[in-house]
C-alpha positions in Angstrom: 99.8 83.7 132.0 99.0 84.9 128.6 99.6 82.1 125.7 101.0 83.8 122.3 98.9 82.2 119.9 95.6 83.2 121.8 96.6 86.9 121.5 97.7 87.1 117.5 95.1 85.8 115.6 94.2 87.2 112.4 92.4 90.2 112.2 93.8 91.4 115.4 95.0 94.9 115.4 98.8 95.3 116.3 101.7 97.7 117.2 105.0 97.7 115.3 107.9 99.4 116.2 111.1 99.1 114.7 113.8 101.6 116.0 114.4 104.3 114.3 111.0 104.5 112.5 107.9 105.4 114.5 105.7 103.0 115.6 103.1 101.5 113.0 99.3 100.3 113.4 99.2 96.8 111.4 96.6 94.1 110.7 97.0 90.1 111.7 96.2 89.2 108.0 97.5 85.1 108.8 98.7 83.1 111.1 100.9 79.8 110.5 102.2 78.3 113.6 105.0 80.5 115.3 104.7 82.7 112.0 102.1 85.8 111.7 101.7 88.2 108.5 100.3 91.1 108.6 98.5 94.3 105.9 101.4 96.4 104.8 101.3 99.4 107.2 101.7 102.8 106.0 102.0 106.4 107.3 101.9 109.1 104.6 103.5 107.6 102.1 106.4 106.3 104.2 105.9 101.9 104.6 108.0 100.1 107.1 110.6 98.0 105.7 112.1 95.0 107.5 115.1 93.4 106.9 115.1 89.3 107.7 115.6 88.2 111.1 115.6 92.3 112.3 114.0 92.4 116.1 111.1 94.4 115.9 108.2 95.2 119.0 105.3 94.5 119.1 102.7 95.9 121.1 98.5 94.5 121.4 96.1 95.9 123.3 93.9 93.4 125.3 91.4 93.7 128.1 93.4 92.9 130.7 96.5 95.4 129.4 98.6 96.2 126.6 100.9 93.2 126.0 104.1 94.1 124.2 107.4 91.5 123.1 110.9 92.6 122.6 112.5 90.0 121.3 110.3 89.2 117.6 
C-alpha cells in the first residue's frame, strides 16, 4: 500500500492534468498536512489555471510505478 504523504513531499516532481488543457510537469514547492503547493507550471506561455475545488490528476513517477489520483 502506498501512503500519500510519503509520495508528495516537496521537491518531488509531479504530473497535472486538468481536462481540457494538456498535462503539465510541476514542482512539490510545500506541503501542509492534506494540502500541497506547487511552482507555477508553464508551457510556452500558456500557465494552467485552476478554479477552487476543480478535480484535477495527478500523476508521480516512483520506483515501483507511476502512481496517479483522480479524485484531487
Amino acid at each position: 500500500m502506498i501512503i500519500g504523504k510519503e509520495i508528495l513531499t516537496v521537491s518531488r516532481e509531479i504530473w497535472l492534468q486538468s481536462p481540457p488543457q494538456p498535462n503539465y510537469e510541476a514542482m512539490v514547492t510545500e506541503v501542509d498536512g492534506n494540502v500541497f503547493w506547487t511552482n507555477l507550471p508553464r508551457e510556452g506561455h500558456h500557465v494552467l489555471v485552476l478554479s477552487e475545488k476543480q478535480s484535477i490528476k495527478v500523476g508521480v513517477s516512483l520506483r515501483m510505478g507511476f502512481y496517479q489520483n483522480h479524485n484531487c
